[in-house]
N, C-alpha and C positions, 0 to 999 in steps of 0.2 A: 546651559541648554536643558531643555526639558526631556524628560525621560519619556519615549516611544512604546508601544505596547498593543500586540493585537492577535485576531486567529488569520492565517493568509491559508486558505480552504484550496486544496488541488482538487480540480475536477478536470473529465475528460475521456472521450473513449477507451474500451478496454486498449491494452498494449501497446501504449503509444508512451511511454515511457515515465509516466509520475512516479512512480516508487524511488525509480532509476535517480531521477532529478530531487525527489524529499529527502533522499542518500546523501545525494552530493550536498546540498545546501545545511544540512543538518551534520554531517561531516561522521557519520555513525550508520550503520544498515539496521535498521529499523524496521524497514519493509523488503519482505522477500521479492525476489526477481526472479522470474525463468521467462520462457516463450511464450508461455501460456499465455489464453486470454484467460480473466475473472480469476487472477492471481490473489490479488488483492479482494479478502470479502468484509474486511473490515475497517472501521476509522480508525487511525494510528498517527498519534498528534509525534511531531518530533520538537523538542524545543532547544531555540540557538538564542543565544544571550551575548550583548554586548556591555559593556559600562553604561549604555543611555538610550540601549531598548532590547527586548524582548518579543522575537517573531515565536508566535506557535504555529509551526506549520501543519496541516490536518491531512493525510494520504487517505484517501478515497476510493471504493470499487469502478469499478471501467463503467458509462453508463449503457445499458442494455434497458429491453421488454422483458421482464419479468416471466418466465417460463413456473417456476414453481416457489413456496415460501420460501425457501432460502435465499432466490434471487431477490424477494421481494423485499426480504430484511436488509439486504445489501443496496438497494436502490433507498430505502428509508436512511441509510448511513448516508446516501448521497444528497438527499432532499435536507437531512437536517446539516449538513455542510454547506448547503446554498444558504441557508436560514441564518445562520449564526456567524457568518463572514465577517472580518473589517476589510477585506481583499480577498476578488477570486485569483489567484493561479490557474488560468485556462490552457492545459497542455492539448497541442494537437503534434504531428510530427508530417514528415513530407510526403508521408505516403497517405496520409489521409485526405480526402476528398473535403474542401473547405467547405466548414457550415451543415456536413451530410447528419448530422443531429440535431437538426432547425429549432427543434421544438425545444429542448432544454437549452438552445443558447440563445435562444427568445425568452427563455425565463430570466434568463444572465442577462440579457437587457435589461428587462423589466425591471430586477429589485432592486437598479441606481447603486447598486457595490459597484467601489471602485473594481475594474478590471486589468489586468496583466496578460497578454496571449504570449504562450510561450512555445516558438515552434521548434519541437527535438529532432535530432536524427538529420541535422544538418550534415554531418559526412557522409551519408545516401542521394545525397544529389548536388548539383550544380549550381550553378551564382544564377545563372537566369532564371532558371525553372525556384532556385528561390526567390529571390524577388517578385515574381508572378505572387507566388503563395503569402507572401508576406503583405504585398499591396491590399489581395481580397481580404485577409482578414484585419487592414487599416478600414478598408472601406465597411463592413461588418460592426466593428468597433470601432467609430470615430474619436480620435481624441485618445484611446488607449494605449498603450505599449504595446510592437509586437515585438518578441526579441529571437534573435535566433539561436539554438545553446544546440548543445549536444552534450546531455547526463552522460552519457558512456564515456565521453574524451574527459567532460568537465570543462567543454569549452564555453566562454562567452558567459560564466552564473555570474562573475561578479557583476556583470552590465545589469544580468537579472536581479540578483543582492541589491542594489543601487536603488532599483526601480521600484523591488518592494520597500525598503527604508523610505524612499521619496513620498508615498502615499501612506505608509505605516501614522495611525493616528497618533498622539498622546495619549499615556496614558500609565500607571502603574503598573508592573509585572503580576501576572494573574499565578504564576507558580513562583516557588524558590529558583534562585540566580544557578541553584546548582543541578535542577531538575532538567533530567534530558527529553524527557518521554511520560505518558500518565498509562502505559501500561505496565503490567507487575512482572517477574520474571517466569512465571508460566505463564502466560501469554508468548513471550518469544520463545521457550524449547517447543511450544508446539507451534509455532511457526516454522520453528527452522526441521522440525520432522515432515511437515505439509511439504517446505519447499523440495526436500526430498523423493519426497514420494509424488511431486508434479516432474521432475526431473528425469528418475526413474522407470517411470510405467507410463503405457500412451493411451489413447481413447477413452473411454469412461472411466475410468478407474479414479483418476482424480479428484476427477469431480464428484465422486462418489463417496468421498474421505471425507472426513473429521477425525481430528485429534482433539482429547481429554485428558487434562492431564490429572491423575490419580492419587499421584500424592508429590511433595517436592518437597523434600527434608534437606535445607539447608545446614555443614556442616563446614568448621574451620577452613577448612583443605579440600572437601569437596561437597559437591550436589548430588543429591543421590532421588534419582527421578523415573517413575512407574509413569508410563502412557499408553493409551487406550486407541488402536488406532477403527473407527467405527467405518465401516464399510453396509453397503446394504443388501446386497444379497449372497449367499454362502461361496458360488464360485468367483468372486469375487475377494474373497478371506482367503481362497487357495494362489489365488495372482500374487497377491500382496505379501505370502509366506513364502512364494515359490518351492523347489523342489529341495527336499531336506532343510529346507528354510534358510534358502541362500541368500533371498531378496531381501527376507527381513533383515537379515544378517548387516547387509550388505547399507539397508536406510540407516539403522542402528548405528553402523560405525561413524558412517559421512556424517549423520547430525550429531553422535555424542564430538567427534573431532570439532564440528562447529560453536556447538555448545561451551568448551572447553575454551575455545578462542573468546567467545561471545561472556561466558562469565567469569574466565581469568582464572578457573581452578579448574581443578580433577570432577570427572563426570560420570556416574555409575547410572547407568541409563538401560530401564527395563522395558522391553516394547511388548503387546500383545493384539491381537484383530479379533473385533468383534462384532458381528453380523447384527445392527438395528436397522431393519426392516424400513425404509421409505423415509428414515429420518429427515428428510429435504424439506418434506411435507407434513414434519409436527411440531405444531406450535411450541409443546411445553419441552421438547425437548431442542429446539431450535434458540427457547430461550438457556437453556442449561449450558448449550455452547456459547452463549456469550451475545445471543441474536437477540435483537426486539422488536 
């Protein structure tokens, strides 16, 4: 049999559960999860491998209207995922109103990629009220898959697994057979500090973060890792420290414990906040975090 090989690109409004489902299929948390919307601000390939193919999956920002640069850079992650497809993965869930993003799922028309609709969050409703949702978007996509899953139970992915194997092209593995992922391991402690500190703190604050990570000295037995947590206005730096610096205390512990799970040793983990001014809105420093 000929060996299989492709990118299957997840797109879809914010919080409707792709991270959830890149997790499950990819069998590894790759992508942080909270309640938030615009959790995800960056592309994060997960790679699953079998003897005679090689899916690289691609997790995606939620699609939105661009408010300021940073979203913008986050929607260019999502335009170059439409671009470089061999399969979309189109996540919507039950609570979403079918097709209410006309415009980029008219572009998903358009570019002739094979498509996948995958509806999550099937334990939030009923057999009729699904079926409803599942006919509009056969009728929306003719000829596609719509499948029903639920990431959070893990219900129903192998029907999904099937479906992408079934359209997955030919073709040789673009990475090594033992490659999980194309991001390095500071990329993940400062995720797993973000996801922290989305969990943590409510209203702007969040979305007001970026994590740097400062230095990462890998060592036998453990990581020993300095992170810069960038906030943009000074009351703001006192939220995030709280009072006697309980809070930071408090992100500190939860991510260096996740850390430790996540790199399988000991984790000496240094946090500090520090106040760059409108960083949302600069370019050179937008790209410094990883943006373009």
């Amino acid at each position: 049999m000929n060996h299989k090989a492709g990118y299957v690109n997840i797109l879809g409004n914010p919080n409707v559960g792709k991270s959830t489902i890149m997790n499950a299929l990819v069998g590894e948390k790759l992508s942080i999860i909270t309640s938030k919307v615009q959790t995800t601000r960056h592309r994060i390939m997960g790679i699953v491998n079998g003897e005679d193919f090689q899916i690289v999956y691609s997790d995606t920002p939620g699609i939105l209207k661009p408010e300021y640069k940073l979203q913008e850079a986050m929607m260019g992650f999502v335009n170059s995922a439409l671009n470089d497809a061999d399969i979309i993965l189109y996540v919507t869930d039950v609570k979403s109103v079918p097709l209410s993003e006309k415009e980029f799922t008219e572009r998903i028309r358009a570019s002739g990629i094979p498509v996948i609709i995958a509806v999550n969050k099937i334990d939030l409703t009923n057999q009729d009220q699904l079926e409803k949702i599942v006919e509009k978007w056969h009728d929306a996509f003719p000829g596609s898959p719509v499948i029903p899953v639920s990431g959070l139970l893990k219900f129903n992915l192998e029907t999904l697994l099937n479906a992408i194997l079934d359209k997955l092209p030919e073709g040789e593995p673009y990475f090594p057979k033992d490659q999980l992922t194309d991001r390095y391991e500071r990329f993940f402690a400062s995720e797993i500090i973000r996801e922290k500190i989305l969990n943590n703190y409510k209203k702007e604050i969040p979305y007001s973060v970026e994590i740097e990570i400062e230095s990462f000295k890998e060592e036998p037995t453990i990581n020993k890792i300095r992170a810069l947590i960038h906030v943009i206005r000074d009351s703001q730096k006192g939220i995030i420290i709280g009072h006697k610096g309980s809070m930071l205390k408090k992100v500190g512990t939860e991510s260096r414990l996740d850390m430790e799970d996540f790199f399988g040793k000991k984790v000496f983990l240094e946090l500090y906040v520090k106040v760059t001014k409108d960083w949302r809105n600069k370019p050179l420093i937008l790209k410094r975090f990883g943006y373009r």
